[in-house]
N, C-alpha and C positions, 0 to 999 in steps of 0.2 A: 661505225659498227651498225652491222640491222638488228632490229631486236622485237617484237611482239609479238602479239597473242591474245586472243579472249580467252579466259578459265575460270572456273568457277570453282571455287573451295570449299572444300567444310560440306558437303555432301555426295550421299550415294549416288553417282550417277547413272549407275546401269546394272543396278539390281534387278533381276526379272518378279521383283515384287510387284503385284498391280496400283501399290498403291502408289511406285516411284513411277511408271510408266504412263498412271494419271496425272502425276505433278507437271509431267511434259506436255500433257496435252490441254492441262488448268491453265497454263502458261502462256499457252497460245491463246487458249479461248480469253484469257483477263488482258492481251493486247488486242483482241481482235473487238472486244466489247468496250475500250478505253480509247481506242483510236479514232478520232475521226471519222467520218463516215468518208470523205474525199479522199484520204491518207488510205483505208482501210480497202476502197476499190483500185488502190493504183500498186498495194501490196498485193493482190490477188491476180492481179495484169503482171507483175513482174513474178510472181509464182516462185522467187528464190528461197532457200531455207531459213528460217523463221529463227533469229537469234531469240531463246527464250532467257538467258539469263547472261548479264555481265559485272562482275565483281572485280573489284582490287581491292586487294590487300596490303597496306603498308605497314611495318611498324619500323621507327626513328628510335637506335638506342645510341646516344652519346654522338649524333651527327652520322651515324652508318643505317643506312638503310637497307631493309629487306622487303622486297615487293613482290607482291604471288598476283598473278592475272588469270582470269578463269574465264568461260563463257561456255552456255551450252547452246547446241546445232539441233533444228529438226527439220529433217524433209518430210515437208506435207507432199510434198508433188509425187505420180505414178512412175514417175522415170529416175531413176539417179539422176546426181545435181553435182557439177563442179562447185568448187567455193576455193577462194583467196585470202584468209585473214589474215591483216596487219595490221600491227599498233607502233606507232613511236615510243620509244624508251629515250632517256637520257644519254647521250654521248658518250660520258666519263662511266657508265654502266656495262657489269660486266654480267652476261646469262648464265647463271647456272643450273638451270636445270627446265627441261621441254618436255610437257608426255601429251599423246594427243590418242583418244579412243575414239573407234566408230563400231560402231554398233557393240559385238561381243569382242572386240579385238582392241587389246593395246598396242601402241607403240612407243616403248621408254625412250629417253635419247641417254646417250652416254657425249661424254669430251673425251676425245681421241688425239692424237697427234696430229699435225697438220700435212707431216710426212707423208702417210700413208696412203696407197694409191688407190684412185677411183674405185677400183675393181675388190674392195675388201670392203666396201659399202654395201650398203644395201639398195638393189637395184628395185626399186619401188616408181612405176612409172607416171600411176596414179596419184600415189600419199607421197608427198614429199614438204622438206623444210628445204629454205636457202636462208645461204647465212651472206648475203650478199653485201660485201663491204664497200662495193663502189661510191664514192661521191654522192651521186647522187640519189644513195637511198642509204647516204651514211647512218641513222638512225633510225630504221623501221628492219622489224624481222617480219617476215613474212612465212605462213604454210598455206599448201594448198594442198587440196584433198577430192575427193570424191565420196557424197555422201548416200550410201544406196537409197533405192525409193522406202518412203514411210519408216525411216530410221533417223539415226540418231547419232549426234558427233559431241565430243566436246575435249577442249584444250585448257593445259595449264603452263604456265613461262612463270618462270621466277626471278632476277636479277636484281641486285646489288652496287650501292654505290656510296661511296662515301660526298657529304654534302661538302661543298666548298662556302665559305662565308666571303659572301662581296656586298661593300655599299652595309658592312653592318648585321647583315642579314643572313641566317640561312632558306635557301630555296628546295621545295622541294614539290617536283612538278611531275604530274599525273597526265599522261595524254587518254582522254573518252572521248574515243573515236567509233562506235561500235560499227558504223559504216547504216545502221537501221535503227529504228524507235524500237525499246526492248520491253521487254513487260518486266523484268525484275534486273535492276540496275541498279549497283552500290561501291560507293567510293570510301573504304574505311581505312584512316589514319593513325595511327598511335604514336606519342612521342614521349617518349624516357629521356631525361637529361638529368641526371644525380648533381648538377650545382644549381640547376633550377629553370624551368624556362619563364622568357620574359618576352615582351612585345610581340604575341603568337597573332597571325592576320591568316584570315583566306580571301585572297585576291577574288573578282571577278571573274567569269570564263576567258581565259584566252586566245582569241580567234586562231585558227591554225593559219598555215603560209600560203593552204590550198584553197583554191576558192570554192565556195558555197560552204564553209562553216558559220557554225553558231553563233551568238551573241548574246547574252543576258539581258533579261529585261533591263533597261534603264544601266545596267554596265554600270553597276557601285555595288559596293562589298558583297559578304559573299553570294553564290548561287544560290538559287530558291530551290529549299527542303536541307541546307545543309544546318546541322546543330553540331555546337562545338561544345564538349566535356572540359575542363581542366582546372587541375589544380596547381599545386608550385612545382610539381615536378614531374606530373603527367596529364598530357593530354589527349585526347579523343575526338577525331572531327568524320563525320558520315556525313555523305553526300547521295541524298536518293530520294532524287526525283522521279515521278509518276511518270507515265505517258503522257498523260498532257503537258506536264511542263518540262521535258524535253521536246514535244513537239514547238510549243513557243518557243525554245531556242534555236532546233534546229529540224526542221523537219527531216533532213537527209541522216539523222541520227551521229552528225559531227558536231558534237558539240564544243568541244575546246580541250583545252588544259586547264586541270583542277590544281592549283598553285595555295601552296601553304607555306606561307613565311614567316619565322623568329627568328630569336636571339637567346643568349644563356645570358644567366648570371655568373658573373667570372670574379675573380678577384685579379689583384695586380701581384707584385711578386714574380713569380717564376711560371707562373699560369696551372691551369689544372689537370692534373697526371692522375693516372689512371691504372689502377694494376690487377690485373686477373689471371691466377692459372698461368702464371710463368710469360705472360707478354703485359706490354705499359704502352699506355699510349699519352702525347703528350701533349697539350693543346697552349697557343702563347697567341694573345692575341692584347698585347697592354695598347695604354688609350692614356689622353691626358698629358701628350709628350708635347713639347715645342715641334713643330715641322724642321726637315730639313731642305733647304732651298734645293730649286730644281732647275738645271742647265736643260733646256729641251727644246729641239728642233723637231717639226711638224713638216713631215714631207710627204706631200700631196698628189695625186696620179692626173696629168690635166691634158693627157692623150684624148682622138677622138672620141675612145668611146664613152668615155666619161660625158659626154654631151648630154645635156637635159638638163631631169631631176637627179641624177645622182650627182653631178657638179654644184647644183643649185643647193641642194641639200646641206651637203656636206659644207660648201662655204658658209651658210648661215651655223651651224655645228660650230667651225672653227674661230667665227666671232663670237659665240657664246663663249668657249673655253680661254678666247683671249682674255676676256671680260672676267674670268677666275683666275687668270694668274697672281703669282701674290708679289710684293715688292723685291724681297730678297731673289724672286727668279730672274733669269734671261732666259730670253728664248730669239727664235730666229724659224723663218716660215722659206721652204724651196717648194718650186712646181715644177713638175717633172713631164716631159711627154719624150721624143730625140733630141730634145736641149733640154738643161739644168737650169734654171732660174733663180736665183737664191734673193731673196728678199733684200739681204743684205751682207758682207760679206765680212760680218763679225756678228756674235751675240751681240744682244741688247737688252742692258736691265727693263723692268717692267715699270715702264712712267704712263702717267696718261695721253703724252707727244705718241708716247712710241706704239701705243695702241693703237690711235686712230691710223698711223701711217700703214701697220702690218692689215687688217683691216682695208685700208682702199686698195693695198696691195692683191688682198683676196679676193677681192671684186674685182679684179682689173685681168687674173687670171681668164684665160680664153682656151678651150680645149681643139687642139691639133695633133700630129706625126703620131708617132709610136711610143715604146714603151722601152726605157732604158732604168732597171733598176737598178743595176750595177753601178751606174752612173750617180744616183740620184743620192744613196748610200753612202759611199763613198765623200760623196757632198758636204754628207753630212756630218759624217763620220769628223772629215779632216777640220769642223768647222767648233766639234766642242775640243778634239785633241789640241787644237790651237787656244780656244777661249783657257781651257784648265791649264795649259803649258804657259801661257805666257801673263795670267792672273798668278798677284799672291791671295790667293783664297783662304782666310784666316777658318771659313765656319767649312765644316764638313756639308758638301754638297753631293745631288746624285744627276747624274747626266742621264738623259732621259732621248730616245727617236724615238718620234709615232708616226708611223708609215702604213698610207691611205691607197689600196690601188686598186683595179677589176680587171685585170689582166694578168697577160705574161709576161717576161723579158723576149721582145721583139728586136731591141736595137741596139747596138753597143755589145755587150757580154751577154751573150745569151746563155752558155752554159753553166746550167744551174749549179752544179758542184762548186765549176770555177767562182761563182758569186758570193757563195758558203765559204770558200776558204778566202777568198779576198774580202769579205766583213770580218769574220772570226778572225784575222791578223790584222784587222785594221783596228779593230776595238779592243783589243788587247786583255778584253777581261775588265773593262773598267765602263764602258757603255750599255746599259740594255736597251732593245728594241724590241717593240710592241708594233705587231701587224693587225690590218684589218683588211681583210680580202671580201667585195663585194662581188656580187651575183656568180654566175654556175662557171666561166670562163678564166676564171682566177687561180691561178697554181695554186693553190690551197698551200701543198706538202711544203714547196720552199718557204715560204710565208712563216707557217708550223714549224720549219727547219733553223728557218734564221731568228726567230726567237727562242724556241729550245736553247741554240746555241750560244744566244747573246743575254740568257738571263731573264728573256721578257714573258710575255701572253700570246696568244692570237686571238682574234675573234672571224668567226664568218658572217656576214651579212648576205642573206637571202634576194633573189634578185627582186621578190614583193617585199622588201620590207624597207624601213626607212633606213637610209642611211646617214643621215645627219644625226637623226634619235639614239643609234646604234655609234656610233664616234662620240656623242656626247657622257652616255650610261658606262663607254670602254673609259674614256679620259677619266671619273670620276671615280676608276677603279683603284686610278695609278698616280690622282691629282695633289696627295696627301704623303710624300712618305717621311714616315716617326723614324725612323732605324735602319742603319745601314749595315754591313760586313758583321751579322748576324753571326754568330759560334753558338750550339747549345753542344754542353758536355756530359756524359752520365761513365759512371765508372767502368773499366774496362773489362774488373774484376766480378763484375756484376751483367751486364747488359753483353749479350753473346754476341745479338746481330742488329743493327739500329737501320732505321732507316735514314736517307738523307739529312744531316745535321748544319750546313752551313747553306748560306741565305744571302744573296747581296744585299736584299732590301724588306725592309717590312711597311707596307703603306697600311693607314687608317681605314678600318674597318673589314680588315682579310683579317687571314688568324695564317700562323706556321703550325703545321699537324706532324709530329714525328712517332714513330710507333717502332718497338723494338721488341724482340726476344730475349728473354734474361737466363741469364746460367741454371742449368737444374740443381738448384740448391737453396738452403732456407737461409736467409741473413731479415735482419732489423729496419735497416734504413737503407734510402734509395736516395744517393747525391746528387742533385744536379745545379748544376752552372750554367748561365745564359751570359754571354757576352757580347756587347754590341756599340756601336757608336752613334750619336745622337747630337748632331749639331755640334758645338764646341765641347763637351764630354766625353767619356768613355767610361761604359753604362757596363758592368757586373751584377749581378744576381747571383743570392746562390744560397738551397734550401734543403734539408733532407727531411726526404717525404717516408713520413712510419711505412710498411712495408704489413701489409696484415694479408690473410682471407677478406677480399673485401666484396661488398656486396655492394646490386646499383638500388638496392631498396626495392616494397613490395615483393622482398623473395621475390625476384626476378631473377631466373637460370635459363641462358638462353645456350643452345644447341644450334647452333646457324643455320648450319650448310652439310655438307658431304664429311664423312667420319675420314679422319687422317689415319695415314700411313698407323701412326700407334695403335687406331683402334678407338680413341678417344672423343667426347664430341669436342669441335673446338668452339670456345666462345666469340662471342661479339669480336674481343679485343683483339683476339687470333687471325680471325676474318678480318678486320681493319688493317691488322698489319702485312695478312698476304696481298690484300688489293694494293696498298703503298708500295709495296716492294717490284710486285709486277708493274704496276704503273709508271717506275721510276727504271724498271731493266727496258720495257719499250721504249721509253725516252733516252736512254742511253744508247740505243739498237738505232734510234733513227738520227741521233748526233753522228756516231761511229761510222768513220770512214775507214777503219780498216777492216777486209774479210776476217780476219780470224778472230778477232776481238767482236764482232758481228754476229760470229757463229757460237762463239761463247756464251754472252746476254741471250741470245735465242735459245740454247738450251736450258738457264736456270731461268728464265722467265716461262722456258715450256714444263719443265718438269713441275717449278710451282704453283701454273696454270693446272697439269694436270691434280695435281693431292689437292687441289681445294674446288676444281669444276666449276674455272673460269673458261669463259668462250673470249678467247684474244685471237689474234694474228697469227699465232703461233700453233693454234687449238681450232678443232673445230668439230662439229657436233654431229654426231650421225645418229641413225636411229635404227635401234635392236629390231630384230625378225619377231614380227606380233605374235602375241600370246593370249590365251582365251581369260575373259575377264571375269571375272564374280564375286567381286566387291567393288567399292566405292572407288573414285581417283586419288581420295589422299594414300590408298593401300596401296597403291600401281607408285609411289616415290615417297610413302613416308607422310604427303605432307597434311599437317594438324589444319582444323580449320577453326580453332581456337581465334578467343582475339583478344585476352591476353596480354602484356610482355613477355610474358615467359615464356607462351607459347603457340606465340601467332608464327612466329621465324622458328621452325624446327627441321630436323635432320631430314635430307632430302636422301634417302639409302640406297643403292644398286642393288640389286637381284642375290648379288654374295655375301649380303650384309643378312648373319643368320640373327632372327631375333630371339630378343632375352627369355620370356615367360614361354614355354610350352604348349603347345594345342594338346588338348586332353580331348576326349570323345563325346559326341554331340550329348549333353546331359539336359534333361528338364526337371529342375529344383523343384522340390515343392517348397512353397513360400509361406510363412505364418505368416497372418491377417493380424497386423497391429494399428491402433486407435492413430495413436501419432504421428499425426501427416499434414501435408497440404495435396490440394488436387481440385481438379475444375479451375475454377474462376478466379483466384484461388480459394477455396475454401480451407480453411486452417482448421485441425482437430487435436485438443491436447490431453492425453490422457492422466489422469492424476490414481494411480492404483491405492495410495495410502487411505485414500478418505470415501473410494468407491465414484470417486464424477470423472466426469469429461465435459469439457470445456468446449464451443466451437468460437471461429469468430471467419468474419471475412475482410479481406485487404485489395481494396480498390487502385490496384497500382497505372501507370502508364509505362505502353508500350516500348519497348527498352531496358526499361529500370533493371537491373541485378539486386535480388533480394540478398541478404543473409540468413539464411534456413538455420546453421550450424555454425557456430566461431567458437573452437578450441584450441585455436593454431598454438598456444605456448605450452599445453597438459599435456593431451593426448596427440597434437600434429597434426587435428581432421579440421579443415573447414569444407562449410559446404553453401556452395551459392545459385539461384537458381534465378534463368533470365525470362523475360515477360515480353509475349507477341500479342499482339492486338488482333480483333476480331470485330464485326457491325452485333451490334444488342440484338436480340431477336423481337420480332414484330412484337408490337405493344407490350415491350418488356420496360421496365422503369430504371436499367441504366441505359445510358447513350454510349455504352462498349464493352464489349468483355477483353477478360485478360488471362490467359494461359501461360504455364512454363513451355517455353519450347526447346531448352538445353538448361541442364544439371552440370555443375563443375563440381571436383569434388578434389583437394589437395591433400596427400598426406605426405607431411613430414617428417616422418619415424617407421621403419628405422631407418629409410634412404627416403630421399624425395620420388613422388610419383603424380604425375596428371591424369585426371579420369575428365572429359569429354562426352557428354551422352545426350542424343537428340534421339526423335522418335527413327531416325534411319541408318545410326551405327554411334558405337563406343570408339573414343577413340584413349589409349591408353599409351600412357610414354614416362616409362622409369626409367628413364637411360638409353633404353631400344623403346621402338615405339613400334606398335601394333596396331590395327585397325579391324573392327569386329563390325558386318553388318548386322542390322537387329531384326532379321529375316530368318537368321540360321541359328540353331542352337548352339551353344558354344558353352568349355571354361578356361577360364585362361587363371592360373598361379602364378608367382615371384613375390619373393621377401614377405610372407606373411599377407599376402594382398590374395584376394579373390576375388575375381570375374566373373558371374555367370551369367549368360544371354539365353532365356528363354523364347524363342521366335516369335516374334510380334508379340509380345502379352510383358513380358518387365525382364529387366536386370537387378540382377543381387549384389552388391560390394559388399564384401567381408575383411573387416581388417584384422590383424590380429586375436581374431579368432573370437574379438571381446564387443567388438562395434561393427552392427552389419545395418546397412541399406537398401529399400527395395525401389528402382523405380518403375513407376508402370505406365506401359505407354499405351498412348489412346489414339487408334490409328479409326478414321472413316472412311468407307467406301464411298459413298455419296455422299458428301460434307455438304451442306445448307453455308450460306456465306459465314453463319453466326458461328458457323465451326472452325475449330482447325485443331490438325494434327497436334498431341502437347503430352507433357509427363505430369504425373503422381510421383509424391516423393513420402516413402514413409520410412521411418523408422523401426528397425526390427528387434533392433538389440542394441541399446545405451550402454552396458556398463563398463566401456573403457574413456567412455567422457567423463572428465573431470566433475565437478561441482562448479569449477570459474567457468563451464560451457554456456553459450551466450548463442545468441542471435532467436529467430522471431520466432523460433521451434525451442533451439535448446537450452532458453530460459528458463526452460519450464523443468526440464527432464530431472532434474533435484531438488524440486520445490512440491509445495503442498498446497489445495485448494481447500477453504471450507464455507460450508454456506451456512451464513448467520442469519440470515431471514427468506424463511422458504414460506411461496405463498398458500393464502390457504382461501379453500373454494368450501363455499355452503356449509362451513363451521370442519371441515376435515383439512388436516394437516398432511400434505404431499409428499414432506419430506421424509417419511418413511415408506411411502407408493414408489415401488422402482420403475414403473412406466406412468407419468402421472400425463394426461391428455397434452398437445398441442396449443401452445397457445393460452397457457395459465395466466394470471399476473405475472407482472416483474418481481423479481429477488435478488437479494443482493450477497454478492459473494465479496470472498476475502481473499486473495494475493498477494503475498510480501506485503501484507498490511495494505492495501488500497482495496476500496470498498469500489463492485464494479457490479451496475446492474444487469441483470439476466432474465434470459425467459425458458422456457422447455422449448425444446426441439427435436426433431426428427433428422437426419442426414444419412442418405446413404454415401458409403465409399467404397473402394476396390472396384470398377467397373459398377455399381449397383448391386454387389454378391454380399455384402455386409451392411446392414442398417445401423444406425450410431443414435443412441438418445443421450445428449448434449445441453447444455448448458448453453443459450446464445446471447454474444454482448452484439446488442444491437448497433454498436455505435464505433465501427473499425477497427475494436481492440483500444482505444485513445486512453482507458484508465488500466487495461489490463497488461500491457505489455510495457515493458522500460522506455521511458523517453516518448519520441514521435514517430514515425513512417521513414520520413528523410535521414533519422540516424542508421540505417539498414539498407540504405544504399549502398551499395559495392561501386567502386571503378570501372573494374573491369571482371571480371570472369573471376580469375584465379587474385583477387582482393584478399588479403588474409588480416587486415586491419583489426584492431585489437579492441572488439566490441564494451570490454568494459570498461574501460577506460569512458567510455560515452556516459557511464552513470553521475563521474564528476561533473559532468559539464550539461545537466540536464537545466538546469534552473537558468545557468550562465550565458547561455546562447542555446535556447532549443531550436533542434532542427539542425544544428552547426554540422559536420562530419569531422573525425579524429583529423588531427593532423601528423599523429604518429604512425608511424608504420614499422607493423612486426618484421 
């Protein structure tokens, strides 16, 4: 399948604001001042459009991934500019959803039927997508476009994939390819796994196939600028590298594949099952078994063209694998070109005699004639049916072909069908076969055909890639198997529609993933039965799993994909199990030799393709008649640019999807100026009205960090967290950086859930339906007790039930100095629907009391009756839940500079004023709703520690 795209998420692209139209042009100017100065002349010679920014997005919940690609286009050049962009995606990856805008003009795509004829597309001669499934560009999507002069493009691709575990591992691989050095380049991962994740790595970059890619410095662990977050259950890994160090990897802007690989913690049993919203998914992946012996013949392709390195290769591969066989196997080696060669013409256990002989046998292999697979097969075929027929085999064994070739059937049986039903009758259902088809010449489909069919894998080997390396990494997928004639059962009364449940074989370190639909109705417990064979036993399991509302932790509510037929959003689980189901009707479309039964699977794998907008074989993608744009790209599909679990993966909506809350008429609030805030650098202000002070302090955070502003997630349902951009210190200033909020999150719980999203260039709001507001236009948006209001460049108001309102104010520059940047003010307007257990680095305070027990005194006069007493007095010391914290007078302005604040200031980061330390008020992620007081136990015990519970 082709699949890519640059995109960029989570911002306004093409607001006619000036000050979004200078972020395009900061963009350019910060690659053009960061680049090279040789790099930066030969950019100006080639004159093509100036990739200003490239983003992905992933987040990993439970082994299913969701991946959003973004990048933005600018033509500097006097003439429109053709452009091509492609990215490689994953194979097993299915697209749902493409929107690409040039200048004022969208283009959504929709999934279509694959029926429907040229002539009901859109005839776009300039803008167009190919979905080009050929061979060979089986995994790259391609658009090409036309970008007018002195304008502006930008793309978004989003697809889905569930991860397969091999060798122990899940992989989950990222192609940054942006084809140029980018000025703002970011690779962000998240990974949810509710049984815990363990042994989490980020590989080295991985060279691509093509030549002139990247390399990392020195090629050992991860790429340079990547930081990895995590705890037992969630992780966070960024990758963003500067200009220059992507120029050290690659100057042509190919840098590799970004590869992140774990593992879960599992238990043994019946393995771990999963249930949400009426579908279960069920993951088996036991370990700790005895092996069962392996009957396996190795038939090798030793026609001419196999002459070289791919002969040379490969025989050094299948003396490694000799060298693994274990005692209990036999095995038996044939070489195939217009004659059949067979090593020997019976199995042979594995002795150290029979090593060296197979072995010189492999060297002594010489490549000539043609290519008879039919032949070769067949070989092999008749060579275990005899060893098991005429063996009394006391232990339960699995017979095993591995079948090596780079060609076609030339010679003997050429017709491929014919060779499909003459294996499939030869094996009877008791043989699997595992293919490996090297370089571009190689019938792929039959390869893919004859193992579908027979139970096995395939792999493809690229004609640059090793092939020895690649037969060894395949062998060690399938060198181990624990479990044979596999049954999982779940009750019939219960579970409506399952996915595939029986299995020949279960090998060491894969997992069996099953996912099912369950009846719409409420029951207790969920049965299941696992039955299997295992060497001399016969292996039963059998558990019932409670049956609840379950959650995957961190109030994580994920909204996937595309709103189903019901109207509904469907979850993770839902989405896992429409990709299994489709992935397993095309595997049965390309088994199935009969038409009608062909036309069948094509239908319910297209209609299930269409309700959830997969791009399959069956589906394909065209793109709606453009429409004039005026807001951001997440508004043009929905999608959040959160990052989150909750709500990094949300609903991608069509044009007919009417949304929940109402547009009311452009309103400008007027806003009350309250004390209680943060804002600037951050500077914290906290009002105490009982005793007549205000407090200031300031918090030196680094860039990244998610504060906790707000933690009342169990009272009232409001958490409120706010994230930290970095900035250069201003000339002979006495820090070495400043730190601004550059996005507000804001959760409430009560009475329904809702997400609030708010950067200086749009709100993005998602109760269900999800809305997008730029913060250019005046706006209010209402639902369930919530209020929205965006006053045009200057703040937003949240109103929650009428009792708890927010303002935040955004501080936008025309001509920003580097020490500047775009960022919010966050104050409080109105507390009194927070509890009193309200928490975090603001609403600790919001129910407490200050008093000052020693206030200083100047030239025998006592200050502390002076309501403006000078700048810069002696120290005094205040009182706070009983801690004595010293202070000076101060001056602050806040609101823009429109309100001046005479304050109380703790010179010393807050460290005796606020609970705990800095690192307890770390957030995860965005929408963290972690239960801050719980952190007051554990202040003495491990300071600095973070909860390990989650609300």
């Amino acid at each position: 399948m082709l699949l890519l795209l640059g995109l960029c998420l989570g911002l306004p692209l093409f607001s006619k604001s000036q000050e979004e139209a200078r972020s395009w042009d900061d963009a350019a100017e910060q690659v053009s001042l960061r680049v090279p100065r040789q790099l930066r002349l030969l950019q100006r010679l080639k004159a093509k459009p100036l990739m200003t920014e490239f983003s992905v997005k992933s987040t990993i919940i439970s082994r299913y991934a969701f991946t959003t690609v973004s990048c933005r286009m600018l033509n500097r050049a006097s003439e429109d500019q053709d452009v091509e962009f492609q990215m490689q995606i994953p194979e097993a990856a299915f697209i749902t959803n493409f929107t690409m805008l040039i200048g004022d003009k969208v283009y959504q795509s929709e999934i279509v039927e694959k029926a429907k004829k040229s002539r009901d597309r859109i005839e776009e001669k300039r803008n167009k997508t190919t979905d080009n499934n050929e061979e060979k560009g089986a995994d790259m999507f391609r658009a090409s476009l036309v970008i007018p002069s002195k304008d502006k493009a930008a793309f978004l691709l989003s697809y889905e994939e569930l991860l397969q575990r091999r060798l122990g591992k899940y992989e989950h691989s990222i192609s940054v390819r942006p084809q140029q050095l980018v000025g703002r380049l970011t690779v962000e991962v998240n990974v949810l796994e509710r049984s815990g994740i363990s042994a989490l790595e980020v590989l080295p970059l991985h060279n691509s196939r093509k030549k002139g890619s990247g390399t990392a410095e020195g090629d050992t662990g991860p790429p340079p600028s990547t930081v990895i977050h995590q705890n037992e259950t969630f992780a966070k890994v960024i990758f963003k590298p500067t200009v220059v160090q992507q120029a050290k990897i690659a100057q042509n802007g190919i840098l590799g594949d970004f590869i992140i690989r774990y593992d879960v913690k599992r238990e043994q049993s019946v393995g771990d099952i999963q249930v949400l919203n009426g579908y279960f998914v069920h993951y088996f992946a036991p370990k700790d078994l005895p092996p069962l012996p392996k009957n396996v013949v190795f038939v090798l392709d030793i026609s001419a063209s196999m002459v070289g390195a791919k002969l040379q290769q490969t025989r050094e591969a299948l003396v490694t694998i000799l060298n693994d066989l274990r005692p209990q196997d036999h095995f038996n080696i044939i070489g195939f070109s217009n004659r059949i060669k067979a090593w020997k013409d019976h199995l042979l256990p594995v002795t150290p005699e029979h090593i060296r002989s197979g072995k010189l046998y492999i060297y002594h292999l010489s490549p000539t004639g043609g290519t008879d697979i039919n032949g070769a097969l067949q070989k092999a075929i008749k060579l275990l049916n005899n060893y098991v027929a005429q063996n009394d085999i006391e232990d339960r064994s699995v017979s095993l072909i591995v079948f090596l070739t780079d060609g076609k059937p030339t010679f003997g049986e050429t017709n491929t069908l014919k060779i499909l039903s003459n294996t499939k009758e030869a094996t009877g259902g008791q043989i699997c076969i595992f293919t490996i088809g090297i370089g571009n010449d190689v019938d792929f489909k039959l390869l893919e055909k004859l193992s579908l069919e027979n139970c096995g894998l395939t792999r493809r080997v690229h004609e640059e890639e090793k092939a020895g390396a690649q037969l060894i990494g395949f062998y060690d997928e399938i060198r181990t198997p624990l479990l044979s004639d596999i049954r999982i059962d779940y009750p019939p009364d219960v579970v409506e529609h399952a996915t595939r449940t029986l299995f020949p074989n279960y090998f060491n370190g894969s997992e069996i993933i099953i996912a099912g639909k369950m009846v719409d109705r409420k029951f207790d417990q969920f049965h299941v039965e696992v039955t299997a064979s295992n060497s001399k036993k016969f292996v039963i399991l059998k558990k019932d799993i409670p049956v609840e509302s379950q959650r995957l932790g961190n109030d994580v509510t994920v909204t996937a994909g595309p709103t189903s037929d019901s109207g509904k959003d469907p979850n993770h689980i839902e989405r896992l199990w429409s990709y299994l189901t489709v992935k397993e009707l095309l595997s049965s479309w390309v088994q199935s030799s009969s038409e009608q039964e062909k036309e069948q699977l094509r239908q319910k794998a297209q209609a299930l393709a269409l309700n959830y907008h997969f791009l399959t074989p069956f589906t394909s993608m065209k793109l709606k008649k453009p429409g004039f744009h005026t807001g951001g790209l997440e508004e043009s599909r929905g999608m959040s640019a959160a990052t989150g679990p909750e709500t990094v993966v949300q609903s991608l909506r069509g044009a007919d999807v009417q949304p929940g809350p109402a547009l009311k008429k452009s309103y400008s609030p007027r806003i009350k100026i309250t004390k209680t805030s943060v804002d600037g650098d951050p500077h914290f202000v906290v009002d105490f009205p009982l005793s007549k002070l205000t407090v200031c302090f300031n918090i030196d955070g680094e860039p990244g960090d998610i504060l906790r502003l707000v933690s009342d997630h169990l009272d009232s349902g409001v958490t409120v967290n706010g994230e930290l951009i970095g900035a250069p210190a201003p000339p002979n200033g006495h820090k070495k950086q400043r730190t601004y909020f550059r996005t507000i999150t804001i959760l409430i719980n009560r009475p329904e859930r809702s997400y609030l999203e708010i950067t200086p260039n749009r709100v993005i709001l998602d109760g269900g339906d999800r809305l997008v507001l730029p913060c250019n236009q005046s706006v209010v948006v209402g639902s369930r007790g919530l209020e929205v209001s965006v006053s045009a460049n200057a703040n937003v108001t949240v109103t929650i039930q009428g009792t708890i309102a927010f303002v935040i104010l955004i501080h936008l520059y025309k001509k920003p100095a580097p020490f500047q940047q775009n960022h919010l003010g966050f104050y409080i307007a109105n507390s009194k629907g927070l509890s009193s257990n309200c928490h975090g680095l603001l609403g600790q305070f919001l129910n407490q009391d200050a008093k000052l027990i020693e206030p200083p005194a100047v030239s025998g006069k006592n200050l502390s009756n002076q309501p403006f007493p000078a700048e810069g007095v002696p120290e005094a010391i205040l009182t706070v839940k009983g801690r004595r914290v010293p202070v000076v007078w101060k001056q602050r302005k806040i609101y823009n500079g429109q309100e001046q604040v005479d304050c109380w200031f703790d010179r010393n980061n807050a460290v005796k004023l606020i609970d705990g330390v800095y690192k307890d008020y770390l957030a995860s992620h965005p929408f963290d709703t972690e239960n801050s007081l719980g952190l007051r136990k554990s202040w003495r015990a491990e300071p600095g520690s973070l909860l390990e519970e989650r609300v």
